[in-house]
N, C-alpha and C positions, 0 to 999 in steps of 0.2 A: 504494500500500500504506500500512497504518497506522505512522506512524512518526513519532519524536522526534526532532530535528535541533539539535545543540546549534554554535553559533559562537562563534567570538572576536569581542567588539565589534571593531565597524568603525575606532573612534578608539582601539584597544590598550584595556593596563587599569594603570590604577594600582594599583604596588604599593609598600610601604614600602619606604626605601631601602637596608636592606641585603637583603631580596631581592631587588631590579632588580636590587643586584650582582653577586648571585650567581647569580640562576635566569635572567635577562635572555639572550633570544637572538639575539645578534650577527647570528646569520644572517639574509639577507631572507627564506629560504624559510618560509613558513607554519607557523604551532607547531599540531602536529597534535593537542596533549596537550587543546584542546577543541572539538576537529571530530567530534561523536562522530552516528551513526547507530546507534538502538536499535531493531532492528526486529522488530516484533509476527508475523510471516510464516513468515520464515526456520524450518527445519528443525534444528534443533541436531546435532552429530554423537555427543554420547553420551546422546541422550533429555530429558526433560528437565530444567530448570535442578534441582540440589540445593537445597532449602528448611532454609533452618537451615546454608548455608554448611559450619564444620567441627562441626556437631554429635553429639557423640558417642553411639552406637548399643552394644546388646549384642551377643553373638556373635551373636546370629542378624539382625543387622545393623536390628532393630528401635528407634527410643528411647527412651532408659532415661526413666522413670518419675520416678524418685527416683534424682537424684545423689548425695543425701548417701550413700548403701549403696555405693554403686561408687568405684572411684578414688583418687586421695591417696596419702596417704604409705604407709599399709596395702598395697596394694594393689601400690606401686612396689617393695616390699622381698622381693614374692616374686617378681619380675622382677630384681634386684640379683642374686639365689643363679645366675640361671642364666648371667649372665657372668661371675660370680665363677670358676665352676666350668668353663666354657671356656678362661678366661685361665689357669686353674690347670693345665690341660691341655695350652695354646697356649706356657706358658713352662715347664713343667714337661719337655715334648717338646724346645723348644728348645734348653734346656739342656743335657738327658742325650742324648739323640738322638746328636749329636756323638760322644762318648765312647762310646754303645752301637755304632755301626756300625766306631768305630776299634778299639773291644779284645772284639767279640764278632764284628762280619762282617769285621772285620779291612781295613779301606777306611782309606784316608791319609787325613788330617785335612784336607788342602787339599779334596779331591771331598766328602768327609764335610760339611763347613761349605758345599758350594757347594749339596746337595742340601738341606739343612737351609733356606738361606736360600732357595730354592727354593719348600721349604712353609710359608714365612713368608710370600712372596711370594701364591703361589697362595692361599693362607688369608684373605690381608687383599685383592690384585687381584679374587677373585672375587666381592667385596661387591656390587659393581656388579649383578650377577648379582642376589644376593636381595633387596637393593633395587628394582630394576624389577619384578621377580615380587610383591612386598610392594605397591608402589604401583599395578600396574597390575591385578592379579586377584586375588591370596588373600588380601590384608591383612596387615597385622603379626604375628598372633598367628597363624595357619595358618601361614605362612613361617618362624616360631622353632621353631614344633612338629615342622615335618615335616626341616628342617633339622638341627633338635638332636638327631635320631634317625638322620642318614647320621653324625652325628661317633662320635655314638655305638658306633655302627657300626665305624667305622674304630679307633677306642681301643682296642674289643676283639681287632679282627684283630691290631694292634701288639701287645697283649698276648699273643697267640697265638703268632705268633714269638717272643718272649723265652725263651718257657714249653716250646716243644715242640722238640725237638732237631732234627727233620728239617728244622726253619726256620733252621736259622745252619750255618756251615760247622763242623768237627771243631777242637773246642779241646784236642787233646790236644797235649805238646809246646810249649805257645805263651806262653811267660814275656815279660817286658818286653823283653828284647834281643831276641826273636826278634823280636817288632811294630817295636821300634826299626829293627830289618833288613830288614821286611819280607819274613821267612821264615816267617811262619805262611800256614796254607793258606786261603788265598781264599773268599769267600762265592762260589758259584756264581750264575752269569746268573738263574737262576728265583728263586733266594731273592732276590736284590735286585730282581727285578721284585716279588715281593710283597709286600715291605719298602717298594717306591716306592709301588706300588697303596694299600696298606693306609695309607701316610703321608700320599697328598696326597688320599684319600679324607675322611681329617680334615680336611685342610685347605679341602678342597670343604665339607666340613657347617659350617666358621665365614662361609661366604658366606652365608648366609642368618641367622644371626645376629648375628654385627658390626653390617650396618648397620641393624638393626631392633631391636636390644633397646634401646638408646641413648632410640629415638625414640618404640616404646612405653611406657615408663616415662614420658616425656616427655607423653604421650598422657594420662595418668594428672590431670594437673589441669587447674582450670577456668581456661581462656582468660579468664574476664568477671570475674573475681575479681581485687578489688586486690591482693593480695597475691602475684600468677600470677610476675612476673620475679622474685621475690626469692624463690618455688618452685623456679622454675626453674634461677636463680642454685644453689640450695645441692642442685637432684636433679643437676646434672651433677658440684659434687664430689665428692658421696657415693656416686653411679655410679663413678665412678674410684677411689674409695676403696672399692669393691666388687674393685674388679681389681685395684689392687696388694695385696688382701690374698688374693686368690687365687694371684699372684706370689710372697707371703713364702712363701704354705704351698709352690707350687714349689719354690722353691731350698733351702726347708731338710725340713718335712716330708718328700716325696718323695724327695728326695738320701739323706735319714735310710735310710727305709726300701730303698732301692738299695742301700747302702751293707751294709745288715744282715740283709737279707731278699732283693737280688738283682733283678734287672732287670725278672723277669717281674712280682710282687708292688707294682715303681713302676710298672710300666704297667698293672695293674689297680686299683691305687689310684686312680688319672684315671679309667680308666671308673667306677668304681664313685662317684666323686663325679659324675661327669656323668647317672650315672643317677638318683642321689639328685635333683642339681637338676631335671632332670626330670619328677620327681615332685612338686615340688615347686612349679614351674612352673604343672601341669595344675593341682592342688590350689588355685590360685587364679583358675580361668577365672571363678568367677561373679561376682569384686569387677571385672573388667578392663571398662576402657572402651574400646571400638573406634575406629576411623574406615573409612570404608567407602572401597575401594580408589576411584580415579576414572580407572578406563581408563587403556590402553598411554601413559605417558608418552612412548614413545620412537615410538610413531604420529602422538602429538600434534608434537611436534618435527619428523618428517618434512613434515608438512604445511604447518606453518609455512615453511618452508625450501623447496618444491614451490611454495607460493605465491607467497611472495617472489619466487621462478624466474621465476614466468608471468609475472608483476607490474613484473618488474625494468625496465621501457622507460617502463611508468608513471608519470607526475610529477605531481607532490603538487601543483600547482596546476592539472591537468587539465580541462577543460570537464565531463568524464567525471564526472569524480569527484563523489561523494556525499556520503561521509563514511569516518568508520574505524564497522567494523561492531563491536556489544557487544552482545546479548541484555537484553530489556527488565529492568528492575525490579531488587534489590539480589542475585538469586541468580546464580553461575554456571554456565555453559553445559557445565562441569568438573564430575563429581560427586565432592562434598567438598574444595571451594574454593570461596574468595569470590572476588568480585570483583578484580582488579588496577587500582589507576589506569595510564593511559597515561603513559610516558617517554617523551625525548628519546634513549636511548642507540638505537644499533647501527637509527637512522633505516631503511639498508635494508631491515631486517626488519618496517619497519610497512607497507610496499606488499602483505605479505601479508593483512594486516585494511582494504586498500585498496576500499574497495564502488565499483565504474564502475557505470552504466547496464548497459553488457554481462554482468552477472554476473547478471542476471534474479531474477526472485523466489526460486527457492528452491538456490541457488548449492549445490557440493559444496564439502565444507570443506577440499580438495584445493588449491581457488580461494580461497575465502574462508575467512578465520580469522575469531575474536574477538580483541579487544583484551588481553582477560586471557591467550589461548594465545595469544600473540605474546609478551607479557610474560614468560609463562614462562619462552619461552626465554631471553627478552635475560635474566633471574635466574643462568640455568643458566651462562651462559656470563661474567656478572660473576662469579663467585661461583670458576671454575675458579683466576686467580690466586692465591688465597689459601691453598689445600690445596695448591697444585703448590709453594707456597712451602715446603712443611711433607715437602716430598720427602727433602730433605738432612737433615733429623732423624732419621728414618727412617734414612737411610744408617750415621749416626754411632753409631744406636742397634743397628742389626744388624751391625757391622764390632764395634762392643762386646762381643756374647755370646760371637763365637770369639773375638777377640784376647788379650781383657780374660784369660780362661780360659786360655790359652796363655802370658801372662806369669804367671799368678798361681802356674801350674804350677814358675815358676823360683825362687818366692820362698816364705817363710818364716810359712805361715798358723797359725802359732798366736799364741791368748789367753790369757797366763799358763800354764794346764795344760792348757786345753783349744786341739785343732786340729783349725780347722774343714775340712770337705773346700773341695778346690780350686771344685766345681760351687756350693758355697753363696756364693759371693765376689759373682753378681751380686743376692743379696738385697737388697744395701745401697744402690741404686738405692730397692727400693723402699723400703725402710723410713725415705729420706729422704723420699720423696712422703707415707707415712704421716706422719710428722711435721708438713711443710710443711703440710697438708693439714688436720690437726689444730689448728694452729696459723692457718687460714688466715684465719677470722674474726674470730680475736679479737688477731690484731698485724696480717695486711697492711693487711685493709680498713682499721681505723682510720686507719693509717702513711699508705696510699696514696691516701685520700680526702681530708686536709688537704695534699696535693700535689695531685692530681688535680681535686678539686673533684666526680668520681663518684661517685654513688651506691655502685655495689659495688665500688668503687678505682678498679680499672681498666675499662675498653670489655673487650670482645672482643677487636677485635686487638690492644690495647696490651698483654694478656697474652700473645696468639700473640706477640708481638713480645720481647718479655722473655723467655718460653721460648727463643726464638730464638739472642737474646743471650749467656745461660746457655748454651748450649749450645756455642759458641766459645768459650767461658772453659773449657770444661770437656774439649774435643777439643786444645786448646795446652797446657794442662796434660799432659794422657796424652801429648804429645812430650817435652815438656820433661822428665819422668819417666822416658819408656822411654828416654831417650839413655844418662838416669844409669846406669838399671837394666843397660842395654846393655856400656858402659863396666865398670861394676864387675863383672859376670860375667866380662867379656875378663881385665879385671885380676887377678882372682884364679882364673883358670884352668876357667873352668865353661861353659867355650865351646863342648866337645862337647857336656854333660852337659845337653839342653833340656828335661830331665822332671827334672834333679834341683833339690831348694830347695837356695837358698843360705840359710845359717841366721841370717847376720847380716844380710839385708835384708829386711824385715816387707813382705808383701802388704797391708798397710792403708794403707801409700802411695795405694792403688790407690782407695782412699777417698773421695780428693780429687776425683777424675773422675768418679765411680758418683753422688756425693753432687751433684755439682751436673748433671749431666744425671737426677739425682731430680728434681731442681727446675725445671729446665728440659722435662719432661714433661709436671709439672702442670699451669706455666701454658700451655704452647702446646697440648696434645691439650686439656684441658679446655676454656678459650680457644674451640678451633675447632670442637670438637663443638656449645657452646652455641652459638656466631656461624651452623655450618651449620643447625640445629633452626629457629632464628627466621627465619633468611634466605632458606631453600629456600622456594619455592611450599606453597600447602597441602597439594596431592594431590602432591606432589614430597619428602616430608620423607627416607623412606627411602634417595631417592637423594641428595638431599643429604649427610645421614649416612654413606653409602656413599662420597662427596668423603673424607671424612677416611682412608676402611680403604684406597680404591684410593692413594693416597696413601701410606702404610705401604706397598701391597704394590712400588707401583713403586720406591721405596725399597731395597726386600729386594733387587729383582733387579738395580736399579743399582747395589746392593753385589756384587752378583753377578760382572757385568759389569767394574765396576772394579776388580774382585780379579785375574780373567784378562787387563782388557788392562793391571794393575803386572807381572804373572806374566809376560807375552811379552816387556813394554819392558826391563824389568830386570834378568830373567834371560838367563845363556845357562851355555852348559857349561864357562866357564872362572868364572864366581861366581854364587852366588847371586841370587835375587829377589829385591824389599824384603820379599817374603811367603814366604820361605823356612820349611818346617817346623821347621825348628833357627834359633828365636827370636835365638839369639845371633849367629847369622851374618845374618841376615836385616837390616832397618834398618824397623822397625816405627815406628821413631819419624820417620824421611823422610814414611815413610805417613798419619803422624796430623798431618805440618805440611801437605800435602795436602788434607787435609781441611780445615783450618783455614783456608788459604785461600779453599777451596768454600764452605764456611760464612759465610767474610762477605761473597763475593761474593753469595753466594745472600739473606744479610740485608740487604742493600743493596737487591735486587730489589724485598722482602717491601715496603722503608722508602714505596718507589714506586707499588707494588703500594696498599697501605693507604693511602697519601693520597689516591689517587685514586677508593676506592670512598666509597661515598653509602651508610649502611643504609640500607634499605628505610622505617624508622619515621620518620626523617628527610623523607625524598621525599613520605612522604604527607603529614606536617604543613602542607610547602610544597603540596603538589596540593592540600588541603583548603582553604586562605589561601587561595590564587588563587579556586576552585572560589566560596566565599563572597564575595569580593570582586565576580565574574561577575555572580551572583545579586543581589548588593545595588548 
């Protein structure tokens, strides 16, 4: 058959010598990174190669003509409205939610907070979900449209219950003692079935948007363009500075109107902005740039892993062997991906692009891979340490919404004449990220560049890493606070009283810890959205992206989880839990040095984790050094 057979000279290859040091392989076994077989023959398994790599297409998957009309900054800002307007909704539910099911279905705050984090959970785990669907068949912008329209969906049913009395149980009767007593009368089994229905229905509709608006926006500039990192650098702050300011309107607009207008009115205000975004969304399909899905990634995976299988008795220095199989010429065999150069990691996984004699001319891709889907995978699977690091933030961040709320209940939130409600407390979260945020070009970069020596301060992870940090300054603080807070209630007698403020101790204590897990969000979610966008595969970015939200959602539920096994270890019937609903008896602050310690063991991981990943722009440098050195 017609084919290109590339080898490693026979006498090695000189290279300069801090890459001997570093890329030099100790091992005798064969460096398979230039054994390559490009064969003209071969069958491809999704048709053929994509011409133009990731070149972007219109909706109807055609190429656009004329860049300049499509894309850019234009074009990102009507994709910015419609996370804005989920997050608005995602922390707007999270908030009130809580407090609707305890003083309107009448549910204990402990189950109340367990179901909530529930649909935090489900909201952000399901990402996974609309990432594969996005990468592997509808593309990005079908997967936000058809998505945005089940949340929608569900916003209104929530709002349905608020509104219609046959939906909550009978609030006659039912004053603060009686809920403190739990003598009000019970939501029945079908309304909190359609209370759960209608909840984690929303939550099902941010799977399909979480991990794909990130990356369509993303999508939005030109790859070839000098200026593309330092686009890309400043669309992921501004993306997030799209969410916490759908956040601020959360906890204070919507509180507002709950507050003065009543349950049903904040939960139509969510739908009613998610429909606005929606619209508003549509209204810019003709500026969006596409990318065209490039088949079931998780097909592409199985195979890889199936061949490895067959392959596994196979050895890299075989009589058999041919080479590693790639697809002629610079397109890949992936539609809407280039090429991957060949690694050295997760070696087992290259006997799947193993070409023997026995694989005949037109091999099933069951048996035979390409070098780029083997690549993939070995991406997929460096790539998981780095989000699973970002679990425990998640944790600290969802153990925050109830708790945070439940002490702020004991203490004294007024400003001068004005007092804010208890639910508006976790604004200040965000309106430090607004800040930091604001501030982040024109004090860090400069600050952290004449340190650093990077371009935009910091790498990627050295920001995920600094979030990190921030974020155990900011969970030891919330102990060392609620011990105080704890103590002075006992002392001055407010020990039953866990709904009443104590008037001499200001909730803006509470400040301290909301303010610096602000900042500890920016850098590590921003951080790791940008590091996932560059680092995923071409035809992989969704899933990528979807690294960060599964990440959140396992979070939620291991907040979940760790709330009921403090609840069993802790509790019994002669004292309380550490999570006891009467705060004061409870030891909230045991619970937050727990965490503290979870946190740095968990940043200890991340420190190990990061020194040992390679970018991806790094490894080609060195592949293309070597590659040129070959040739010449």
């Amino acid at each position: 058959m017609g084919s290109r057979e590339i080898k490693s000279p026979e006498g090695g290859i000189e290279t300069p010598a801090n890459l001997e040091e570093q890329y030099s392989d100790t091992n005798p076994r064969k460096k398979l990174g230039f054994y390559f077989i490009e064969s003209d023959d071969r069958r491809t398994a999704f048709g053929r190669g994509y011409t133009g790599g990731t070149t972007p297409v219109n909706i109807h998957g055609k190429p656009i003509a004329d860049l300049s009309k499509t894309g850019g900054w234009f074009a990102a800002f009507f994709i910015f409205g419609n996370e804005m307007a989920e997050r608005m909704a995602y922390f707007g539910l999270s908030v009130n939610m809580v407090a609707f099911m305890f003083y309107v279905m009448h549910r204990p705050f402990s189950s109340s907070s367990n179901a909530v984090n529930n649909f935090l959970g489900i909201s952000q785990a399901s990402s996974v979900l609309g990432g594969f669907l996005a990468d592997a068949y509808l593309g990005r912008y079908w997967t936000i449209a058809i998505f945005t329209t089940i949340y929608l969906a569900g916003l209104t049913g929530i709002t349905l219950c608020a509104t219609m009395d046959i939906l909550t149980p009978n609030q006659d009767q039912c004053d603060q003692l009686s809920l403190l007593l739990g003598n009000c009368e019970p939501a029945k089994s079908w309304q909190m079935l359609y209370l759960y229905s209608v909840l984690y229905l929303t939550g099902f509709g941010a799977a399909g948007i979480r991990p794909c608006v990130s990356s369509f926006g993303a999508d939005q500039f030109d790859e070839t363009s000098p200026d593309y990192k330092s686009h890309l650098d400043r669309f992921f702050n501004f993306f997030y500075l799209s969410v916490t300011i759908g956040a601020i309107i959360a906890f204070t607009a919507v509180v507002y109107i709950q507050m003065e207008h009543g349950w049903g009115l904040a939960f139509g205000s969510l739908a009613i902005a998610m429909g606005i975004s929606n619209f508003v969304f549509f209204l810019g399909t003709p500026l969006y740039r596409h990318r065209l899905p490039g088949g079931s990634p998780l097909t592409r995976v199985a195979q890889v892993l199936v061949a490895a299988y067959r392959k596994r008795k196979a050895a890299f220095s075989s009589s058999e062997l041919i080479g590693l199989y790639e697809v002629p010429g610079k397109q890949s065999a992936i539609k809407g991906s280039r090429k991957i150069a060949h690694t050295n990691d997760f070696r087992c996984l290259d006997k799947a692009a193993l070409q023997l004699k026995e694989d005949g001319v037109d091999p099933t891709p069951w048996r035979l891979c390409t070098v780029t889907q083997v690549e993939e995978v070995k991406i997929l699977l460096k790539l998981i340490p780095i989000p699973a690091c970002t679990i425990m933030l998640s944790v600290v961040l969802t153990e925050y919404l109830a708790l945070s709320v439940q002490q702020a209940y004991t203490l004294n939130t007024h400003m001068g004449h004005l007092k804010l409600p208890v639910t508006c407390m976790p604004v200040f979260p965000g309106l430090s990220i607004f800040l930091i945020l604001s501030l982040y070009y024109s004090t860090f970069v400069p600050l952290s560049r004449h340190i650093t020596g990077h371009p935009h301060g910091a790498s990627q992870l050295q920001r995920v890493g600094i979030g990190l940090a921030v974020s155990i300054l900011s969970v030891a603080w919330a102990a060392v606070f609620e011990r105080y807070r704890r103590n002075y209630a006992i002392k001055h007698e407010y020990e039953a009283s866990f709904l009443t403020a104590m008037p001499d101790l200001s909730a803006y204590w509470l400040l301290i810890q909301y303010c610096l897990i602000g900042i500890a969000e920016v850098f590590c979610i921003v951080g790791l959205l940008e590091f996932l966008y560059e680092e995923a595969p071409d035809a992989m970015k969704s899933i990528g992206s979807a690294y960060a939200a599964l990440a959140g959602g396992l979070g939620c539920f291991a907040a979940s989880i760790l709330n009921s096994i403090i609840k069993s270890v802790t509790g019994s019937t002669e004292k309380p839990s550490w999570l006891s609903q009467n705060i004061n008896t409870g030891r909230f602050d045991y619970f937050y040095w727990l965490l503290t310690v979870l946190s740095v063991i968990n940043f200890c991981i991340f420190l190990y984790s990061a020194h040992r990943y390679k970018y991806r722009a790094e490894q080609q440098i060195v592949t293309k050094i070597k590659e040129d050195l070959i040739q010449g």
